[in-house]
N, C-alpha and C positions, 0 to 999 in steps of 0.2 A: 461536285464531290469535295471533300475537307484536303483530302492531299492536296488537288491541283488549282484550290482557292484560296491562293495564296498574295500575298502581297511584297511583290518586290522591287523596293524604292533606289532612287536616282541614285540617293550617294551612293548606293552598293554599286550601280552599273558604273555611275562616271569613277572609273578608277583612279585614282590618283598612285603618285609615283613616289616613295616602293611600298606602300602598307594597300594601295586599290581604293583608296576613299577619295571622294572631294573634300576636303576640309581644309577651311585656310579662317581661322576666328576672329579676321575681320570682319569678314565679307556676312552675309545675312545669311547664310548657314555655317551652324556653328557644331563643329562634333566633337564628343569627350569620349574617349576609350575609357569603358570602365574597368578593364584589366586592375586596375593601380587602387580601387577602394577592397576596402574591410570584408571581404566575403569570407561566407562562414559555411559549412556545410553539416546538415541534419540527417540521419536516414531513422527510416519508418520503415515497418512490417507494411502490406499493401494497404492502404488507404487510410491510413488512422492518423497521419497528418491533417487531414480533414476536419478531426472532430479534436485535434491537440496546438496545432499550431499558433501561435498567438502572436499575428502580425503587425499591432501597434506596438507590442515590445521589441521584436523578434530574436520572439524565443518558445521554447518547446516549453509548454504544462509541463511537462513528465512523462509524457510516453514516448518520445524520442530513444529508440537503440543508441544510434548514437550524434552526444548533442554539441553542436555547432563548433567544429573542430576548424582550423585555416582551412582554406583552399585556393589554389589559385585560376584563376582565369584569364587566356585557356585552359582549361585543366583538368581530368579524369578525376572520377570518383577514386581511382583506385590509385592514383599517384599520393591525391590527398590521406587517405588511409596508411599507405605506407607510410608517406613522411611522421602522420601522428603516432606512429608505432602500434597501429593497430593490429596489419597484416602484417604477414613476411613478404619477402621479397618474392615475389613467384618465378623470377628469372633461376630461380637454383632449385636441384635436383626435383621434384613432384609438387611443389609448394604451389603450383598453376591451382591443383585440385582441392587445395584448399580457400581457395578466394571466389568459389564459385556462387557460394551464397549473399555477394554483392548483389546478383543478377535477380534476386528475390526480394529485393528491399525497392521502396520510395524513397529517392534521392533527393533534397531540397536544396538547391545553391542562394543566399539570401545576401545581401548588404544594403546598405543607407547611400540614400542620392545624396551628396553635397546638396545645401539649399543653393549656393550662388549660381549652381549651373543654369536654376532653372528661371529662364525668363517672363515678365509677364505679358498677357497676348501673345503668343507663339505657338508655335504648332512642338511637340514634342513625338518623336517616335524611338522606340528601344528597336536596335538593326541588330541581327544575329547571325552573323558570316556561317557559324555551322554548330548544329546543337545533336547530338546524338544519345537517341535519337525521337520519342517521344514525349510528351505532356504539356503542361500547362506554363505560361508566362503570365504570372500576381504581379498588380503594384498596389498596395495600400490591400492585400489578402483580394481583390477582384480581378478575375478573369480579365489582362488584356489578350490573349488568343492561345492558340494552340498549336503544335507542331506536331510530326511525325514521319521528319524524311531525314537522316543524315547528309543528304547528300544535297539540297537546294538552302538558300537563305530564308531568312523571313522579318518579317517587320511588322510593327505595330505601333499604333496609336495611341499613345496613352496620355493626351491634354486630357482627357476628361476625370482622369484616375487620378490624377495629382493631388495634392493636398497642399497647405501655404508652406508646410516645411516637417521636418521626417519623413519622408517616402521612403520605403521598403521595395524594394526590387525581387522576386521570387522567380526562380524557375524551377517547376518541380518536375520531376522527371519520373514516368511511369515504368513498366517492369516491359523489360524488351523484349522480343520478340523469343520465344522459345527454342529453337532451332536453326542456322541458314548455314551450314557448313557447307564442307565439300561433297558429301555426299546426300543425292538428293531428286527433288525433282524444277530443272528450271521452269518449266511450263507455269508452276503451279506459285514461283515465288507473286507475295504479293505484301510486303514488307519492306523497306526499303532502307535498310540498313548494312552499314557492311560484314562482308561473309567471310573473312578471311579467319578472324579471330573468334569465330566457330568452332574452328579446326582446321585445320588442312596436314598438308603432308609436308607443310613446316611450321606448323601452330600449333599448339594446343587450343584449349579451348579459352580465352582471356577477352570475356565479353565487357567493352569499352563503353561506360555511361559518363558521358560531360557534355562539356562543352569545348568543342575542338578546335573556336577560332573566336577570336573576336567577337564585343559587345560594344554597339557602340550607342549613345545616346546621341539624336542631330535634333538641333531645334533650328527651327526657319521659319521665316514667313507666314503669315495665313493667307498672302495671295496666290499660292504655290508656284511662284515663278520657275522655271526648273526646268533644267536637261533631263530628260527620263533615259535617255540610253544614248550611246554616242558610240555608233558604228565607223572603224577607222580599219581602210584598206591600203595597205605598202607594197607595192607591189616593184620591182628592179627592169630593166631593160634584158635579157639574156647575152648581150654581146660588152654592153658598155658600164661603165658607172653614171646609170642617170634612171632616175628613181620616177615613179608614177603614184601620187598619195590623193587619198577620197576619202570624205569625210562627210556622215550622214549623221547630222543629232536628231536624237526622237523629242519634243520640248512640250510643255504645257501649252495650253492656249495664249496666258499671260508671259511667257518665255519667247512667243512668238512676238510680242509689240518691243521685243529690247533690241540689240547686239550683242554680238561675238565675235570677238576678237581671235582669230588663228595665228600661236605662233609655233616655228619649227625650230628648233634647235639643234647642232649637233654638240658633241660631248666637249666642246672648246668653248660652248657658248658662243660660238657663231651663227650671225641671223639665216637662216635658209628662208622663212615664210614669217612675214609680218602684217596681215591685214582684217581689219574689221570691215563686217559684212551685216546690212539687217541681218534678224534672226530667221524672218519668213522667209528668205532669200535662201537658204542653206534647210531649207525642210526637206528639200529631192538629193538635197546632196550638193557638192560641191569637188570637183578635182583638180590638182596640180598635176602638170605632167611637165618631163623633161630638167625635172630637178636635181641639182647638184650635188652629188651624194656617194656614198661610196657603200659598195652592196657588201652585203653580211656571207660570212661565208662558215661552212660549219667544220669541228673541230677537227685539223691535220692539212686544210686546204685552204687556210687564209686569215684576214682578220673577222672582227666581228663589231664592228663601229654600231653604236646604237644613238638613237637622237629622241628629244623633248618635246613631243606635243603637248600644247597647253590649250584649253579653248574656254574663254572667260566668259561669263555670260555678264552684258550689262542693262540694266534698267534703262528706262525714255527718259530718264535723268543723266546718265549715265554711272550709276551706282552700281560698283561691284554686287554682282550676288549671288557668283557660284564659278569655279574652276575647275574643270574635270580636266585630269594630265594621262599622256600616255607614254610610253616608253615604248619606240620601233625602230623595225631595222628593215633593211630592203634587201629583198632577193628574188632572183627570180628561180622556180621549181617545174620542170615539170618531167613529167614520166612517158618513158621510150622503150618500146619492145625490145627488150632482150636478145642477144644475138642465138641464134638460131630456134627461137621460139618455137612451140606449134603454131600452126595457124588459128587464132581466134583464141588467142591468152591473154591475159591481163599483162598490162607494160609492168616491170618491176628496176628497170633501170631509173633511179633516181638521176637526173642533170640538174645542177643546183649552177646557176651563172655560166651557165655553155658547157658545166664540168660534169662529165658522168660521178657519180660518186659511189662506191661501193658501201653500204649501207652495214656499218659493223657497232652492234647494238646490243643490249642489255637490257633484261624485262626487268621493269620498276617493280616492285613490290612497298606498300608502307615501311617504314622503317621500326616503327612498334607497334602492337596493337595499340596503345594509352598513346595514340598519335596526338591525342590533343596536347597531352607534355611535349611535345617539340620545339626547338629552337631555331634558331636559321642555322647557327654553325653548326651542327647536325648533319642540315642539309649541304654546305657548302665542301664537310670532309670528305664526304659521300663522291658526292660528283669530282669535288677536286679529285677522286680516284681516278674515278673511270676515265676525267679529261685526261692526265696524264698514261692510264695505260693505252690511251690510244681511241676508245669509242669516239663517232660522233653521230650516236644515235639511241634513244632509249624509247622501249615502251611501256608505258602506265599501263599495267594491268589490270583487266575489270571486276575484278573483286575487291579491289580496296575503298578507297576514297577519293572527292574532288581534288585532293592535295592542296598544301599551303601554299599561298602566292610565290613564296620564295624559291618554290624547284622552277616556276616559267623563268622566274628573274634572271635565276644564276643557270640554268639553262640558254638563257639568251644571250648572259656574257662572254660564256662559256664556248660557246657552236656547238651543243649539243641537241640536236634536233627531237622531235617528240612524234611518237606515234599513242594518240591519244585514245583508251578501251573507254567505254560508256560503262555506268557499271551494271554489269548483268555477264554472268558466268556459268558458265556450265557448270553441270551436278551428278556427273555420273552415271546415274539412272534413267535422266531424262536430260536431255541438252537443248532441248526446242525452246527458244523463248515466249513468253506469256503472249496470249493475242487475245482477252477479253477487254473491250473499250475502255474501263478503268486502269488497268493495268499501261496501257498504251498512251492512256493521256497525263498517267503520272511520268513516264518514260521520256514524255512529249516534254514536259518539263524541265525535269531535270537535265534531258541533253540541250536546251535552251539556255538554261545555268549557266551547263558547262562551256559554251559557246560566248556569252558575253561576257564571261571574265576570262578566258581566255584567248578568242579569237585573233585578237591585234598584236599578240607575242611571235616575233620572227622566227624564233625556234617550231612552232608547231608547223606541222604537215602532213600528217595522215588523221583522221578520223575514224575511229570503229566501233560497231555496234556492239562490242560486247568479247566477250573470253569462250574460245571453243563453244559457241553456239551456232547447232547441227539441226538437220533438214529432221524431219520424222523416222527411230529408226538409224540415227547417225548412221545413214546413205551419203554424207557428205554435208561441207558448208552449209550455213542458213545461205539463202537468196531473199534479193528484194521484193521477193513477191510475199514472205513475209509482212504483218500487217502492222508490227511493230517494227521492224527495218526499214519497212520502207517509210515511216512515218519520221523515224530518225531523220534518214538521207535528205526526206523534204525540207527539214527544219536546216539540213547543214547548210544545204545550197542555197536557203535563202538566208541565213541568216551567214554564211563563210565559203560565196561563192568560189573562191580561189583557188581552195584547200579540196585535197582526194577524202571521200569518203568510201569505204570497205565496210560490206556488210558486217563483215565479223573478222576474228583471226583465229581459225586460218580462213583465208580465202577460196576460191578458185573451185576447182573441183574434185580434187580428191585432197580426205584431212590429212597423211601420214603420208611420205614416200617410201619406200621399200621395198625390198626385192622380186616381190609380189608384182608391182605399178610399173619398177622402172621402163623407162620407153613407152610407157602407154601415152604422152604425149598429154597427161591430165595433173602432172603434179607444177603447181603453180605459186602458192602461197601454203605453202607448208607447215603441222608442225612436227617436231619428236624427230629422233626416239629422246627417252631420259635415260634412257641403261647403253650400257655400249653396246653397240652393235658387233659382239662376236655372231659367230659364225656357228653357233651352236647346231645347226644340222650335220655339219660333222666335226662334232667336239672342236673347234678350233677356236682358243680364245687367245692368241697371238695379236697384239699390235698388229700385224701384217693383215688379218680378219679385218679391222674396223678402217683400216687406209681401203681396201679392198670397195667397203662399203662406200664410203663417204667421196672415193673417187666414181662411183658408179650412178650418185645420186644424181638425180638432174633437174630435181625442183628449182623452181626459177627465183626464189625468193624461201627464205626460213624463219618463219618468224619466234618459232620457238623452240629449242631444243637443249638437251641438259643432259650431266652425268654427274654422277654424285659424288661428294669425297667427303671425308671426314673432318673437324677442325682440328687442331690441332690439340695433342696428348695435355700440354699444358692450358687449355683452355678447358677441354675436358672436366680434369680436376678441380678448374677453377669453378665451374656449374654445375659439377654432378651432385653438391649440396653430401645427403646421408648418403645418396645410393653409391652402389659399386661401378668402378670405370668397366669393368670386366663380369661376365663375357659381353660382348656386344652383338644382342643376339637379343630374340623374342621376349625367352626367359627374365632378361635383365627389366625393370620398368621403368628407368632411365632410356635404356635405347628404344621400349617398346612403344613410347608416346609416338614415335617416328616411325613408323614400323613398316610403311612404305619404304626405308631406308638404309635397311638392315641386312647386310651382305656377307654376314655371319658364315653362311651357307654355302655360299659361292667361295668366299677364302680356303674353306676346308677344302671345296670341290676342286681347288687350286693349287693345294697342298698337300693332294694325297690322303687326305683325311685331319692333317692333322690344324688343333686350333694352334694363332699365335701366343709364345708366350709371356709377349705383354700388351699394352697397350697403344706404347711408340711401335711397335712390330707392327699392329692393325691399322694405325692410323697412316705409317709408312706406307702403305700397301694401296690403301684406299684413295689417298692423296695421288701416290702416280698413277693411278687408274682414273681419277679424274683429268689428272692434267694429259693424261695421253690418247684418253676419247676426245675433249674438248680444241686442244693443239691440232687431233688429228681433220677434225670436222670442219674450223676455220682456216686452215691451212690451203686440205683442197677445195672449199668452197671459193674461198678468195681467189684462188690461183687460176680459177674460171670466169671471172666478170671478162668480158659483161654477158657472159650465157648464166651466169649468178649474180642475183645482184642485191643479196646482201643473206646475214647470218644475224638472229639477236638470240643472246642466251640468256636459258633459263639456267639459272634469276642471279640476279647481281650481289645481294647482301643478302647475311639471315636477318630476320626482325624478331626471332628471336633464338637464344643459343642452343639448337638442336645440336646434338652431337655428331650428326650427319647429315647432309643436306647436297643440294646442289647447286648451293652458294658459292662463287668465287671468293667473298669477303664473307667475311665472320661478324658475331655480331658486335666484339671490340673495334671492328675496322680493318683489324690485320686483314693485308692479302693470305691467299693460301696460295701454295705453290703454280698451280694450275695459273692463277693471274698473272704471273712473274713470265711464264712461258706465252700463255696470250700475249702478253706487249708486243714480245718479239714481234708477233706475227703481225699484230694491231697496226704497228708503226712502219710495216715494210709495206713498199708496192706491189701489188697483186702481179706483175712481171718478175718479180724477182723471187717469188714462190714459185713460179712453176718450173 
């Protein structure tokens, strides 16, 4: 089938350190980032690119909407349009609902290969870290292949397409998929794009067409000498600093008659491992054990020393000709049944180096939908947050994207450990994941992806199938008897035996804990609630109602849970564009785009009837009722490890500036009050809470 006949070349797997490539333009592979040339971008009505485009000029006949404006790469169609003044900004007040007819056009991103890159006799292939999310790749106007998955790489061949000089580079991009929001049916997803900017119930609808990563062109060899994958396991002592490292390269045939040289480094440039070994010799693998090292520890419990794999491959000459580098750190993990467990539960007590850790965490969300416009410092303000309020724990949730290399990185510097979603999320309607053999073998794939570019990052440690995906019926959890779960699990354990895999999140056996459950001896991996838990059976909506709850809770583990608040009055103003900050309520269609979020109702029912009479009144209001559900929920959760053993809240930042949410950050970065109060509790000992 075209999804999962795919081709995914060496340099992408031998990551190099810190972009994930091998490339060093010595050595006999040589790679150019074509980020940095002349790209232009064309949109068409559907297919008349076909019969207009004229790719020895490259340029549009005349039926081009619109014709070859800048864009950059990585880059969204819709960044580029902004910048050329075509849209508005859709971050302010309704302006989402006018860039929707992006999603109705043929997108073409086009520029010229420099002639000097291209060598002659050599193998040429254009690498494509991440294209979102269907059509075709042109060089000289011919089909080199085709894509249609957001989420896995691709690569292709194009010696044959070249010409002695002007090559044209095209990717033209088809019209995406019609539908994947939040509401839905999972069984039936068979699309594989992200769902977030669909819609949800902090998105509008801001369907993302680009290219979200990296292009890179590598020319090499035509003997294909070559590491194809290079499996690297770190593994720590639990008692000591003394480190245990393996190291498995997958190689060509011709890769097999060279060496490779292994060397370790830690961050002083001191030698830990220096040795070349044939290349046959290291085909089953190869281990160090009892190495001098010093174990990674995550954020509020220690340092986070990380060290330099290199492994060179050399020729029966001994000629450089190829580097794959890895960036590790050693720890040892494993998980311990919770004190007073039921019998026959899932362990949820994380021990990271002999140290129980309480698992106090934050659900990743993208940070925009036009993720492809991202930078690293982006990513670095972000996390620099949450390292300082205290987390050292985040989970990528399975509605977004692979994410850019940069959050493993600066996660790894950081200690902030990763609970990694596959992506596949639940739809409201239906929550069962898909289990027709196509569907499962693109799955199969794409968690393969996800696995060899980031398995050998020390911050990761849970794996899971997917976002609240439920049994038939949401009777509870998926299980691995699921046919696509269990297909995942296979693929983690052979491909990252070390690491926990989790059907899904939540886990365990029952979704939600609640006053309904409590005691039943079933709630394990938990998620919710997102509203505060008063106490509405008898009118009681008192702080004293939700301490009541949250001390009675006794899920052994939370992986998700939230209460909303408002952002701030002056940011309000600063995005509500035309519309009115007031009322904030159904009626308004600034508040109503969120309308999951709208507590309009509840205020009055709080105040006698009557509405606030301004804006800072409501946001007042909404603000300490987030921070006083959230304070109260991590408070007595922590003040329980290790019968709890950990909290991650929903969700950490908006991605984009709803007026309500149940974001602790906003989407300038500012904390909101609620975060200010988490530290407290973030940076204290779970003894000194109770």
């Amino acid at each position: 089938m075209k999804r999962t006949a795919i081709f995914i070349i060496a340099c992408l797997l031998c990551m190099n350190m810190p972009t994930g490539f091998c490339q060093d333009n010595r050595f006999s592979v040589k790679t150019f980032n074509l980020g940095g040339l002349d790209w232009k971008l064309w949109g068409y009505r559907p297919e008349v690119w076909h019969m207009d485009f004229n790719f020895a000029e490259n340029r549009s006949n005349g039926k081009a909407d619109i014709r070859g404006i800048d864009a950059d790469v990585p880059g969204s169609v819709q960044k580029a349009l902004l910048d050329a003044g075509i849209i508005e900004d859709w971050n302010y007040g309704t302006n989402n609902e006018k860039i929707e007819w992006i999603e109705h056009r043929n997108w073409l991103f086009t520029a010229k290969l420099p002639d000097e890159w291209l060598l002659e006799d050599k193998t040429v292939r254009l690498v494509f870290k991440g294209l979102d999310d269907n059509g075709q790749v042109l060089v000289n106007g011919k089909e080199a292949g085709s894509f249609d998955n957001t989420f896995i790489p691709y690569s292709f061949d194009i010696t044959s397409l070249l010409k002695e000089k002007d090559n044209i580079i095209t990717v033209a991009f088809g019209l995406p998929p019609r539908y994947l929001g939040q509401i839905g049916y999972t069984s039936k997803i068979k699309e594989w794009k992200s769902r977030f900017y669909y819609g949800w119930d902090w998105m509008p609808r801001i369907v993302q067409i680009g290219i979200w990563d990296d292009i890179l062109l590598e020319i090499s060899e035509k003997d294909d000498m070559r590491i194809t994958d290079l499996k690297v396991y770190a593994n720590a002592d639990r008692y000591k600093d003394s480190g245990e490292l393996s190291i498995i390269p997958e190689m060509t045939y011709e890769a097999k008659k060279g060496k490779i040289r292994i060397e370790l480094k830690d961050s002083r440039d001191r030698t830990i491992i220096d040795e070349t070994v044939p290349a046959c010799e290291l085909a089953s693998g190869k281990t160090y054990d009892r190495l001098k090292i010093k174990r990674w520890y995550p954020n509020g419990e220690g340092e986070q020393p990380l060290y330099s794999l290199t492994c060179t491959l050399f020729d029966r000459d001994g000629n450089k000709r190829e580097t794959c580098r890895r960036r590790i750190g050693f720890k040892s993990a494993v998980w311990e049944h919770n004190m007073n467990a039921p019998a026959g539960a899932d362990p949820w007590i994380c021990v990271v180096n002999d140290r129980p850790v309480f698992l106090q965490g934050i659900n990743w969300t993208p940070i925009r939908p036009n993720f492809a416009d991202l930078d690293e410092e982006q990513y670095k303000r972000l996390l620099q947050s949450y390292k300082d309020m205290g987390f050292n724990f985040i989970r990528i949730w399975g509605g977004g994207f692979p994410e850019k290399d940069w959050l493993y990185d600066i996660c790894d510097e950081m200690g902030l450990m990763i609970h990694q979603d596959f992506p596949l999320s639940s739809s409201g309607l239906d929550n069962y994941p898909p289990e027709t053999p196509d569907e499962i073998e693109t799955m199969a794939t794409i968690a393969r992806n996800y696995l060899i570019r980031n398995r050998h990052h020390v911050s990761m440690l849970i794996w899971s199938g997917g976002n609240e995906l439920y049994k038939r019926g949401d009777t509870g959890p998926v299980k691995l008897d699921h046919p696509m779960i269990r297909r995942v699990a296979d693929i983690v354990a052979a491909e990252d035996p070390f690491r926990r895999f989790i059907p899904a999140s939540p886990s365990g056996m029952n979704i939600e804990a609640g006053w309904g459950n409590f005691g039943s001896g079933r709630n394990w991996d938990t998620h919710g609630p997102w509203v505060l838990p008063y106490d509405r059976a008898n009118n009681d909506f008192s702080p004293a109602a939700i301490d009541r709850f949250w001390a009675a809770n006794d899920a052994l583990f939370i992986s998700e849970m939230g209460a909303p608040g408002a952002m701030s009055a002056e940011m309000i103003d600063k995005y509500r564009g035309n519309c009115n900050a007031m009322p904030a309520s159904h009626e308004n269609p600034y508040w109503n785009q969120f309308n999951w979020w709208v507590e309009w109702d509840q205020y009055k029912a709080e105040h006698g009837g009557k509405e606030p009479s301004s804006i800072e009144e409501y946001v007042e209001w909404s603000q300490n009722n987030q921070t006083t559900g959230l304070t109260l929920a991590l408070k007595n959760l922590k003040a329980k490890f290790p019968e709890c053993g950990g909290l991650v809240i929903w969700m950490g930042h908006d991605s984009f500036p709803a007026p309500a949410n149940t974001s602790i950050i906003d989407f300038d970065g500012n904390w909101k009050p609620a975060a200010y109060e988490l530290q407290k509790i973030l940076l204290a000992k779970p003894e000194n809470l109770r």
